[in-house]
Backbone as numpy.savetxt, mean C-alpha at the origin, in Angstrom:
# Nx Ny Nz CAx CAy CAz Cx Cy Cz
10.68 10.41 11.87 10.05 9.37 12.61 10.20 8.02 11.92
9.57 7.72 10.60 10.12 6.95 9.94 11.18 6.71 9.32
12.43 6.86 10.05 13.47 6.97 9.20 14.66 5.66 8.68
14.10 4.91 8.90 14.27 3.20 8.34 14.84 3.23 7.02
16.01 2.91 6.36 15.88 2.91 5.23 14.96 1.91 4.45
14.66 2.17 3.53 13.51 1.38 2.27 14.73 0.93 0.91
14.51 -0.50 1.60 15.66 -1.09 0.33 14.95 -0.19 -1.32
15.96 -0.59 -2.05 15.26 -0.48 -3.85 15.52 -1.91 -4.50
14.56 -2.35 -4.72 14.55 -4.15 -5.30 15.09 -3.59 -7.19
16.27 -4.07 -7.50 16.28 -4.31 -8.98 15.57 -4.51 -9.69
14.77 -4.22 -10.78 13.91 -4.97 -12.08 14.80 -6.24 -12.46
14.12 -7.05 -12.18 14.67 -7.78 -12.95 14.00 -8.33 -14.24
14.32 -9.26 -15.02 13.61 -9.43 -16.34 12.48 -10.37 -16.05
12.42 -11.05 -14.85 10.86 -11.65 -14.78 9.96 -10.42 -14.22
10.18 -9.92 -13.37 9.71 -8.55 -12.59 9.37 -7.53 -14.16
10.02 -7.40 -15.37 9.84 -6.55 -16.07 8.64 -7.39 -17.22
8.86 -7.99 -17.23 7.76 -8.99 -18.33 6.28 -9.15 -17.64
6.51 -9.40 -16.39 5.42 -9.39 -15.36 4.59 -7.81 -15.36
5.23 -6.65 -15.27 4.68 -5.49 -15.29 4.29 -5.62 -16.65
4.72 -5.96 -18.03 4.65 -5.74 -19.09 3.20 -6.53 -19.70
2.86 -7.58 -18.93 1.41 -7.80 -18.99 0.35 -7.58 -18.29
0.69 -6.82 -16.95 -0.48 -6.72 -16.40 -0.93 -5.01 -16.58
-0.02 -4.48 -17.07 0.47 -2.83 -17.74 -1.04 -2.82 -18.68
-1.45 -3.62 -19.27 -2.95 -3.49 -19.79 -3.88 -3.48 -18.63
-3.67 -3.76 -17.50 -4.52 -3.55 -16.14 -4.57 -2.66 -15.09
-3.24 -2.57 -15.21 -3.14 -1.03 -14.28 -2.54 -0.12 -14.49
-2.33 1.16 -13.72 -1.08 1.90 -14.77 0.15 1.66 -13.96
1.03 2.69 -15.10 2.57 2.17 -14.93 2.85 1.90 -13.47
2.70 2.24 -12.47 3.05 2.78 -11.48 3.17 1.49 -10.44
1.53 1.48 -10.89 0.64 0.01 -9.96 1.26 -1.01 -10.60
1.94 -0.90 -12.15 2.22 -2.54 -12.65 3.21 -2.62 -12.13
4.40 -2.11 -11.71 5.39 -2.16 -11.53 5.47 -2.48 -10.11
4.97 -1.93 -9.69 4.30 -2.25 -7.98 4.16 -3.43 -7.92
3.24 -3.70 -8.55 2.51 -5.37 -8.61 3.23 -6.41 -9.22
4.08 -5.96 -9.92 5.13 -6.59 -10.45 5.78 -7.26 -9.46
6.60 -6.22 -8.67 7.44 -6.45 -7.69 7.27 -7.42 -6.68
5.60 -7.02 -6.07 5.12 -7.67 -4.67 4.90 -8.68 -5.56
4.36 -9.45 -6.80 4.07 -10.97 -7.00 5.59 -11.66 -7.03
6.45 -10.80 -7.47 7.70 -11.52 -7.81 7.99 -12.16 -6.72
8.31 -11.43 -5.51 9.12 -11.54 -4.12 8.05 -11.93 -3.08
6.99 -12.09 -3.43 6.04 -12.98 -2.19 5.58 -11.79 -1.87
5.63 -9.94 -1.74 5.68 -9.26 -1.41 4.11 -8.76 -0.77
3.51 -7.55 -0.74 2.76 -6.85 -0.40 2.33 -5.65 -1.55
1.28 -5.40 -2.09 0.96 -4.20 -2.77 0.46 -3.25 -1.79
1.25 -1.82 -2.25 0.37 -1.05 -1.29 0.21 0.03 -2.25
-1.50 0.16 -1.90 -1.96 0.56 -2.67 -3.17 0.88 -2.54
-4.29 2.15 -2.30 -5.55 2.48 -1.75 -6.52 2.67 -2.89
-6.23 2.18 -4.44 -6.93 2.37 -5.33 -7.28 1.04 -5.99
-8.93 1.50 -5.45 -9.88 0.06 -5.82 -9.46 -0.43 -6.97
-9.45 -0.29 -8.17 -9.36 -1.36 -9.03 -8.08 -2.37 -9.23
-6.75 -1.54 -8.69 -5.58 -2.15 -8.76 -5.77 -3.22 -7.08
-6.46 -3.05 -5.82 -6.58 -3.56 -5.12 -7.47 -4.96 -5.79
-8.38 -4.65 -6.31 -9.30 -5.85 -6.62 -8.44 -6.64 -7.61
-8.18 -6.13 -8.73 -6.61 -6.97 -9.56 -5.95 -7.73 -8.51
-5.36 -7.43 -7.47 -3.97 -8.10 -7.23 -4.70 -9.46 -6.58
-5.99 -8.58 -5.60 -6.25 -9.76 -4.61 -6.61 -11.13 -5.45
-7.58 -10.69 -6.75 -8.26 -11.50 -7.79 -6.54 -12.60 -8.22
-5.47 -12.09 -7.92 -3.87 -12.72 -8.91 -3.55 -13.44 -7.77
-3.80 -13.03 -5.63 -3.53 -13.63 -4.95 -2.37 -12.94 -4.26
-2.17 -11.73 -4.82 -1.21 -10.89 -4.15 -1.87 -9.97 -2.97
-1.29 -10.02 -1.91 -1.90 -9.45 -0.64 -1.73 -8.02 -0.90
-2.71 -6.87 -0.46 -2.85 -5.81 -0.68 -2.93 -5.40 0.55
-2.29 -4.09 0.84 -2.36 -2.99 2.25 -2.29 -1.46 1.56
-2.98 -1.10 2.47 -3.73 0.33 1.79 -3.01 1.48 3.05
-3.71 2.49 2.94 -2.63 3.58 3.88 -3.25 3.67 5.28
-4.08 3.13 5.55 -4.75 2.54 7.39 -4.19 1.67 7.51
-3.55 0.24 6.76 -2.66 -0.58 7.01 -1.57 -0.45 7.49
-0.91 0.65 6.67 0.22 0.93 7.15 0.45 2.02 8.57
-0.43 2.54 8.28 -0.53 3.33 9.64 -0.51 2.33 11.13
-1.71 1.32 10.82 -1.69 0.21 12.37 -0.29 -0.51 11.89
0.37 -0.59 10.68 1.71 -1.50 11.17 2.46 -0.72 11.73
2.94 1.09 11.14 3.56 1.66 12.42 3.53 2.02 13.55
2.37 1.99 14.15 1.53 1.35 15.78 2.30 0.44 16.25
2.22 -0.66 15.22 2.34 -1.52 15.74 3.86 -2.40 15.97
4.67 -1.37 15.01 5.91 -1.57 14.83 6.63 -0.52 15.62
5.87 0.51 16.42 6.25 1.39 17.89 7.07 2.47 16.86
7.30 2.89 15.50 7.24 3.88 15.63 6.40 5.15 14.88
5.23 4.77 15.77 4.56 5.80 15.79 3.36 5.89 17.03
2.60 7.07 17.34 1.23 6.41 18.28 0.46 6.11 17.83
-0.88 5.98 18.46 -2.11 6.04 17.90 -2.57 7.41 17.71
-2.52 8.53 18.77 -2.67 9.74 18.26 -1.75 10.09 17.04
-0.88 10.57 16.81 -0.34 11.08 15.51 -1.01 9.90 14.40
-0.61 8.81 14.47 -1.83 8.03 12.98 -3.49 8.84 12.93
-3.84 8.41 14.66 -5.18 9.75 13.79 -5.02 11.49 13.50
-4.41 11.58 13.92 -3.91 12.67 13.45 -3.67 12.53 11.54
-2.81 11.96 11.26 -2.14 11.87 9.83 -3.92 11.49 9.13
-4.55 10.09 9.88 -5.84 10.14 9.26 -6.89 11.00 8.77
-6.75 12.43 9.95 -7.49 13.08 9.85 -7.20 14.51 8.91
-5.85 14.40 8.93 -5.75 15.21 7.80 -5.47 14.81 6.31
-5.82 13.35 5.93 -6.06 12.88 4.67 -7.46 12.91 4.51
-7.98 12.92 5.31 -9.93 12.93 5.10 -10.04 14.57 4.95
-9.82 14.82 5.87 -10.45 16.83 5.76 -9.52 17.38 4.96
-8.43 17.22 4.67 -7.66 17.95 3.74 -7.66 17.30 2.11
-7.58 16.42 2.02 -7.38 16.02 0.48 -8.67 14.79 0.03
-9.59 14.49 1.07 -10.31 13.88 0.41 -10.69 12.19 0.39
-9.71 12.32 1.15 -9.31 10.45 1.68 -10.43 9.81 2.36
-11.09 9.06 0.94 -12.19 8.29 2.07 -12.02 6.84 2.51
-12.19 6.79 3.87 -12.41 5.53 4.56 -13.12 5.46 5.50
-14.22 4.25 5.66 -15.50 4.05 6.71 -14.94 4.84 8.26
-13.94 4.57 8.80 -13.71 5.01 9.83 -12.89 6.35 10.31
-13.08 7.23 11.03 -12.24 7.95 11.09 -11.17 8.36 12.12
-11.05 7.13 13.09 -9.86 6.67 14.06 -9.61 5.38 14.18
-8.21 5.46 13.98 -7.44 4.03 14.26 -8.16 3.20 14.81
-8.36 3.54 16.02 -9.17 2.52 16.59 -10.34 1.56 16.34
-10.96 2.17 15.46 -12.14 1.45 14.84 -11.72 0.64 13.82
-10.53 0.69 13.57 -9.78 -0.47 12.82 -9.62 -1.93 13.27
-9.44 -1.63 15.00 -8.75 -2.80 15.41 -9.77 -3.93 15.85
């Protein structure tokens, strides 16, 4: 369904110095992340509060995994049933909390 390719952005050496200080703030994963989206104007995505509160606090826009779900809504490929669907089996199956538990109460 999603089958779009997903560029891979190079490290580059501002992108790597950039992870290399904020790497005392988040872990590897998220710095590198955050690295990336400050470098390129980008987006963090990312559903874990403290690296969310970091980026927004740096000015880097954050989207979490209900974000991305209404952008593939909204980017047609996907519905609204299968997103609640996918929603509902991140809440009852693994634990995924968020205030709402259909798309819709998003919008």
């Amino acid at each position: 369904m999603l089958d779009d390719e997903i560029p891979v952005a190079p490290i580059s050496d501002t992108v790597a110095n950039r992870e290399a200080v904020v790497g005392e703030h988040l872990d590897p994963g998220e710095a590198q992340a955050f690295a990336l989206a400050d470098a390129h104007d980008g987006r963090l995505l990312t559903d874990d509060g403290d690296a969310r509160s970091f980026a927004k606090d740096q000015g880097v826009t954050v989207v979490g995994s209900v974000g991305v779900l209404l952008a593939a809504i909204d980017a047609g490929k996907i519905d609204e049933a299968t997103a609640d669907g996918w929603l509902s089996t991140w809440i009852d199956e693994i634990g995924y909390y968020v205030p709402y538990r259909t798309i819709s109460e998003y919008r």
